[in-house]
C-alpha positions in Angstrom: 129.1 27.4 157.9 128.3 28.4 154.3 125.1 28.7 154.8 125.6 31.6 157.3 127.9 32.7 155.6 125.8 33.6 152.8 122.7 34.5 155.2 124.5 37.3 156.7 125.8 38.6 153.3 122.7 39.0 151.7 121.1 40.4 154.7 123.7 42.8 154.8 123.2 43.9 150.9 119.7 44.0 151.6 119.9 46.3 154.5 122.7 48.3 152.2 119.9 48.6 149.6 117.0 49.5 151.8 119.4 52.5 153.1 120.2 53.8 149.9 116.5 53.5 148.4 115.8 55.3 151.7 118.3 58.3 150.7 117.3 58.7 147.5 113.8 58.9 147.9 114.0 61.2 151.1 116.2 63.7 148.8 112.7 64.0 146.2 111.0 67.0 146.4 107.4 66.2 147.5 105.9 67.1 143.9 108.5 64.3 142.7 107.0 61.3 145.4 103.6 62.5 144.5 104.4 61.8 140.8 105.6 58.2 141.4 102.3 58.2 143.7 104.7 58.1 147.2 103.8 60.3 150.0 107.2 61.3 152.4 105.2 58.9 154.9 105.7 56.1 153.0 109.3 56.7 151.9 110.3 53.6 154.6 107.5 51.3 153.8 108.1 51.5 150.0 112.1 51.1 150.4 111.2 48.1 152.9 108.9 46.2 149.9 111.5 47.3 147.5 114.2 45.3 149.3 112.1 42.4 150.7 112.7 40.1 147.8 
C-alpha cells in the first residue's frame, strides 16, 4: 500500500511540475524561447522531457 502510495504522489508532483514549466514558458515572449533555442511549438514537448525524470 506504500508503494502506491508513493506512485501516485510523485506522479502527481510530476504532473504539478510539468504544469507550471508549461506556464512559465508559455508567458516568454517569442524572442525569449528563441534565445533558449524553444519555438512556442515545443513549449509541451520540452516541459514533458523536463519532467520525465
Amino acid at each position: 500500500m506504500l508503494f502506491l502510495y508513493h506512485f501516485v504522489a510523485e506522479r502527481l508532483r510530476r504532473w504539478v511540475q510539468y504544469r507550471l514549466t508549461v506556464r512559465e514558458l508559455s508567458q516568454l515572449t517569442d524572442r525569449d524561447l528563441n534565445d533558449l533555442g524553444i519555438n512556442r511549438t515545443e513549449i509541451y514537448r520540452v516541459a514533458k522531457a523536463a519532467t520525465a525524470h
